[in-house]
C-alpha positions as a Markdown table, in Angstrom:
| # | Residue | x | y | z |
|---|---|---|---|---|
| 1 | Unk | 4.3 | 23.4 | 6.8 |
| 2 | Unk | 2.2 | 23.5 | 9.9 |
| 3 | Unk | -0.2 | 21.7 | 8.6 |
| 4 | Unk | 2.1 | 18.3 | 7.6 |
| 5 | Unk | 3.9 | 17.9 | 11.1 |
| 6 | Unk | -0.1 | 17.9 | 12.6 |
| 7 | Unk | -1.0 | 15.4 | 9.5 |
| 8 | Unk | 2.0 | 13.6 | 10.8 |
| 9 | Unk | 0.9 | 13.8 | 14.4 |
| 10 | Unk | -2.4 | 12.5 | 13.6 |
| 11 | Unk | -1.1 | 10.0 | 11.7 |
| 12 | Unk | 1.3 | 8.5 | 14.7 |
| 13 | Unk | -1.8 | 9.1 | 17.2 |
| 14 | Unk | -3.9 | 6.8 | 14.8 |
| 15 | Unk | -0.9 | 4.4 | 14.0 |
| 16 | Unk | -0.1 | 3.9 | 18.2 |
| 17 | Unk | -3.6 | 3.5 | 18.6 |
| 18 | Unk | -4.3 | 0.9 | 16.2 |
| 19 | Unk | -1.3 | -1.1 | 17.5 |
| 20 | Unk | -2.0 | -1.0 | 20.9 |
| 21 | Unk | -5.2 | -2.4 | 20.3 |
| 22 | Unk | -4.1 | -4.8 | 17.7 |
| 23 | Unk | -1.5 | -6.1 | 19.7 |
| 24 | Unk | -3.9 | -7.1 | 22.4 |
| 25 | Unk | -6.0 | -9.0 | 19.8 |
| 26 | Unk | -2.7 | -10.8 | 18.6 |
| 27 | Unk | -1.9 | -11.3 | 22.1 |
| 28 | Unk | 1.5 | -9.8 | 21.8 |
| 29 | Unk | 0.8 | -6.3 | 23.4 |
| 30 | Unk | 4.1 | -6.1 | 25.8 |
| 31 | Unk | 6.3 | -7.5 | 23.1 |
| 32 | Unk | 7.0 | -4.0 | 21.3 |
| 33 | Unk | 10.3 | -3.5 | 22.5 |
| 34 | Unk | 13.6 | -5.6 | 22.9 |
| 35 | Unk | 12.0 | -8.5 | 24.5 |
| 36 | Unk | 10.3 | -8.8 | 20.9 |
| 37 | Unk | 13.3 | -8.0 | 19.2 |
| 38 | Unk | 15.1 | -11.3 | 21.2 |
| 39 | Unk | 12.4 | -13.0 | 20.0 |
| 40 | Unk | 12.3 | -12.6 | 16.6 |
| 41 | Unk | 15.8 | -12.9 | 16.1 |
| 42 | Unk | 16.1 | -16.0 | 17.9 |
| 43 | Unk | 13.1 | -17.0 | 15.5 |
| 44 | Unk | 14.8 | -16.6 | 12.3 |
| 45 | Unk | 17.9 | -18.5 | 13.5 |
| 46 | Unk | 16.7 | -21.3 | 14.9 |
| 47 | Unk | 19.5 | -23.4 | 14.3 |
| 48 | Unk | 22.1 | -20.9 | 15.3 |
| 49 | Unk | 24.1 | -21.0 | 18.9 |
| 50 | Unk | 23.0 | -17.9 | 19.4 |
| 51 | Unk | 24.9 | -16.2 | 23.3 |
| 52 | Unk | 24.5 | -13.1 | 25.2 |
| 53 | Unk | 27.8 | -11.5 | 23.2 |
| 54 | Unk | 25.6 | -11.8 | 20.1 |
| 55 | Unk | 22.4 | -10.4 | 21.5 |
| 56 | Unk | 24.4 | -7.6 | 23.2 |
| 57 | Unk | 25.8 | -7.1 | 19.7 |
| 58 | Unk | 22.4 | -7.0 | 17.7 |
| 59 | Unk | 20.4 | -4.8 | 19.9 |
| 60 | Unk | 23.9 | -2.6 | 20.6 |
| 61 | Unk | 23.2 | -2.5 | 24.1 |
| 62 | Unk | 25.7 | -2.8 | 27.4 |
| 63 | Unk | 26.4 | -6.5 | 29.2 |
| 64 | Unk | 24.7 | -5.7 | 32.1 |
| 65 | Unk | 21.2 | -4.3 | 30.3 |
| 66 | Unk | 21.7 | -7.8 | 27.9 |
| 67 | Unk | 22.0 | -9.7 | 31.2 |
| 68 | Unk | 18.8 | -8.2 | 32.3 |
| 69 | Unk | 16.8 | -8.6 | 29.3 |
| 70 | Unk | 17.7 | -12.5 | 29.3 |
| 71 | Unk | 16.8 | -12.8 | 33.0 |
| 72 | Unk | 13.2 | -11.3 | 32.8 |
| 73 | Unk | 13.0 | -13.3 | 29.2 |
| 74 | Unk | 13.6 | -16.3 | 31.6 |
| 75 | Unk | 11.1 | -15.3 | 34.0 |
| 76 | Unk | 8.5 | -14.6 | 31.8 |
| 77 | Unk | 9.3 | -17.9 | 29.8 |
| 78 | Unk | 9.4 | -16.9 | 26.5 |
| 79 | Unk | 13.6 | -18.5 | 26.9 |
| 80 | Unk | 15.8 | -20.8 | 28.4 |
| 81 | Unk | 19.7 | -20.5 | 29.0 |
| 82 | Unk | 21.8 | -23.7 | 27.9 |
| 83 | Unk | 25.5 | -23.9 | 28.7 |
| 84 | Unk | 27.9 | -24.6 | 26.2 |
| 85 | Unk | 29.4 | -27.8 | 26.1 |
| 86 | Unk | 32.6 | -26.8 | 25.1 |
| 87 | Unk | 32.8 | -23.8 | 26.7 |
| 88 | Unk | 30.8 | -23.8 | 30.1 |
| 89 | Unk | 31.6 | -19.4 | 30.2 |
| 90 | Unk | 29.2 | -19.1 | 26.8 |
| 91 | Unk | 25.5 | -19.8 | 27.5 |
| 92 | Unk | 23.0 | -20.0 | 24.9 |
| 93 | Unk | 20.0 | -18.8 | 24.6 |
| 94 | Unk | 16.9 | -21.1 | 23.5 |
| 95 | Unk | 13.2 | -20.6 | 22.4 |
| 96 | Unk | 11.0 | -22.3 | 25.1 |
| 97 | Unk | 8.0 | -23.7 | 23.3 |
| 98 | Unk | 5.8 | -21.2 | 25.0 |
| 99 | Unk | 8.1 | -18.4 | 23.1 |
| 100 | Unk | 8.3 | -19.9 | 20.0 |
| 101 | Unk | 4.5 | -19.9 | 20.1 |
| 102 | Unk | 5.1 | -16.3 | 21.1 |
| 103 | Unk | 7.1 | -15.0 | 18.2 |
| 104 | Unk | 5.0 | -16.8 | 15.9 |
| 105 | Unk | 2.1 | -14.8 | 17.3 |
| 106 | Unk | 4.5 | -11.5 | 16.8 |
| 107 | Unk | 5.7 | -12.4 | 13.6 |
| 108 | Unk | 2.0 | -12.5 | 12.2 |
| 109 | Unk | 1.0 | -9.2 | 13.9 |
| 110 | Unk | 4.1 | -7.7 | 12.4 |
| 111 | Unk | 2.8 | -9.1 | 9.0 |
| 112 | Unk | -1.0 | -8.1 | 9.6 |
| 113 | Unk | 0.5 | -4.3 | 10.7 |
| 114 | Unk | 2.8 | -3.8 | 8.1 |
| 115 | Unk | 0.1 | -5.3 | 5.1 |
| 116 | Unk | -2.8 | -2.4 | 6.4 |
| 117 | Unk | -0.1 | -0.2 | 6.4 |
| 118 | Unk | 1.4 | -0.8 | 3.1 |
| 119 | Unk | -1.5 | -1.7 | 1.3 |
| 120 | Unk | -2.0 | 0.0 | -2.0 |
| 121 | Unk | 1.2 | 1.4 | -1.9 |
| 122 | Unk | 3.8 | 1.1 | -3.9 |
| 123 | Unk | 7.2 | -0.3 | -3.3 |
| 124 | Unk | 8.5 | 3.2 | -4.8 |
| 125 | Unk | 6.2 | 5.0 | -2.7 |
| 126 | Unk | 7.4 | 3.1 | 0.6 |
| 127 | Unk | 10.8 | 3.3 | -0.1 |
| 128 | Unk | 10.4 | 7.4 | -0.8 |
| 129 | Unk | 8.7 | 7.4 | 2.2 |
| 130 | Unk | 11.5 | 5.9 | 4.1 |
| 131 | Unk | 14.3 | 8.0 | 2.9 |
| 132 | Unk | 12.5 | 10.6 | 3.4 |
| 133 | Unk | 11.9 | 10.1 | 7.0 |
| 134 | Unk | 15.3 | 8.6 | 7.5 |
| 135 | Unk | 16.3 | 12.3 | 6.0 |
| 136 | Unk | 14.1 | 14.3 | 8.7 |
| 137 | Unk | 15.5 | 12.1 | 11.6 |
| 138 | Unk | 19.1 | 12.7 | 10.4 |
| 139 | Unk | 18.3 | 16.5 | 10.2 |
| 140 | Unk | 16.8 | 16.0 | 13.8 |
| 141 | Unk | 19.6 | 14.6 | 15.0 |
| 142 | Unk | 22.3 | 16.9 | 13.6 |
| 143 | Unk | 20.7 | 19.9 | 14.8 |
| 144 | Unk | 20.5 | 18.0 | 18.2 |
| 145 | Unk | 24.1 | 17.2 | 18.4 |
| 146 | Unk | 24.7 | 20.9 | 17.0 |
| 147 | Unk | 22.8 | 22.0 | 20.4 |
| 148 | Unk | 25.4 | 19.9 | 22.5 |
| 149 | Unk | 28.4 | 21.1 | 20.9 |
| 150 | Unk | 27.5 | 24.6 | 21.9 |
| 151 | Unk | 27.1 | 23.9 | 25.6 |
């Protein structure tokens, strides 16, 4: 057993290490975590009015850490904020052209990673492989909260 969780350390060792340096190439190297995830999302709807309620709601996170996110999005110019016009309390968020150009760049890194990844294996395999991990993180996290409840 010993043996598979240090396969499985390798394995994320190589995997972080060939994203990291991948990212860089793709020119998306900062864009691994919910800045990316805005990004993306607001890529796949473009047409949608999408606000800070619905981000909040996708990445399940609190108003205040949404408010933040969309501020340093702003800053870093991957976003703009647009009012409502029927509501001037909603504000909207918007791809700037730079972030659009952004989350194209991610969405083909995502595509590139996951294609190296997956190649030569099946859609069978890749789906056992999921459940199974899904399984081991849902054992994790029982015997976690199991910890808790005895404090």
């Amino acid at each position: 057993m010993d043996n598979q969780f240090q396969e499985m350390r390798n394995f994320i060792a190589m995997m972080e290490q060939f994203v990291s340096e991948k990212s860089k190439e793709f020119d998306v190297e900062h864009l691994g975590g919910p800045q990316g995830f805005v990004l993306m999302h607001l890529l796949r709807f473009p047409d949608k009015d999408l606000s800070f309620k619905d981000i909040e709601q996708y990445l399940k996170i609190s108003k205040s850490v949404t408010s933040n996110l969309i501020k340093r999005m702003e800053k870093n110019g991957f976003i703009h904020i647009e009012p409502s016009q029927k509501d001037k309390r909603i504000k909207y968020i918007r791809l700037t052209d730079f972030g659009r150009g952004k989350a194209d760049r991610l969405e083909n890194f995502l595509d590139y990673v996951h294609g190296v990844f997956l190649n030569g294996i099946s859609k069978e395999d890749a789906e056992t492989t999921r459940r199974v991990i899904w399984e081991m993180k849902s054992n994790l996290s029982r015997e976690i909260n199991k910890g808790e409840e005895d404090v």
